[in-house]
N, C-alpha and C positions, 0 to 999 in steps of 0.2 A: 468320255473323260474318265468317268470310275473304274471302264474295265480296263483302261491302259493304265489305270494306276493299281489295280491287281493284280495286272501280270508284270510287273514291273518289281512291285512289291515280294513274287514269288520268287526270291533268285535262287537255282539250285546250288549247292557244292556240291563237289564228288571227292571223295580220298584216293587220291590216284599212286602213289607208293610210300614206301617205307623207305628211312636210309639212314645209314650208318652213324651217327652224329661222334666228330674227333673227340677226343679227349676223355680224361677218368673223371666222372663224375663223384669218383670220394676222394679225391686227391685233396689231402690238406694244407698239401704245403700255397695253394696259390690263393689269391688275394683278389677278390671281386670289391673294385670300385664302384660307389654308384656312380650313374649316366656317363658311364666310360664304355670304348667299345674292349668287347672284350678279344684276345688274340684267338684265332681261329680253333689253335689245339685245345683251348680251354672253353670249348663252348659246351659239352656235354656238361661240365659243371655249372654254368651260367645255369641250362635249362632244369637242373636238379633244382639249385637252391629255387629260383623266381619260382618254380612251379608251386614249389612245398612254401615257400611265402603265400603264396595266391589264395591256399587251402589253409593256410594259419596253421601250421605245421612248423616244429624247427628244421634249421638250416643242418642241423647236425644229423648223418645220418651212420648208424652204427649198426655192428651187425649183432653188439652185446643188447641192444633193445631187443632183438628177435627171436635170437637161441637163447633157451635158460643154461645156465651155467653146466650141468651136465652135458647136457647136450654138447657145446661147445669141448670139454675136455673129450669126448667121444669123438667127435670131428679130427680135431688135434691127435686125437692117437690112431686112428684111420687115416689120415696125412700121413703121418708117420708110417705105419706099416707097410704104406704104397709105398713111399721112398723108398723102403728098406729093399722093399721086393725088387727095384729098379736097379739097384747096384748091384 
């Protein structure tokens, strides 16, 4: 009885792929209800916010948290210069 409850107890998982998950996960404009399902193109943001809840993280995620200010205006003028060179 204990070894069938050993191996019983051992269950494996495997990660078997990856995949694409719809929607923009910074999209502000949409409106996550609780215990609502959510519409299929807006699942990529469902699994943002719950995740960053789960880890006691805010819900907001910004890209001004990550670049310091420089930085950012360096970005912006490298944007820029690609644009230019496209035209």
């Amino acid at each position: 009885m204990f070894e069938e409850a050993q191996i019983l107890q051992n269950c494996l998982s495997v990660f078997d792929h990856w995949v694409i998950v719809p929607g923009d996960p910074l999209d502000k404009s949409i409106v996550l209800w609780p215990l609502e399902t959510v519409p299929f193109q807006h699942l990529a943001l469902e699994f943002v916010v719950k995740t960053r809840h789960r880890k006691g993280m805010s819900e907001d995620v910004s890209i001004n948290k990550f670049f310091y200010k420089e930085m950012m205006v360096e970005l912006a003028q490298q944007a820029a210069d690609l644009h230019q060179q496209m035209i």
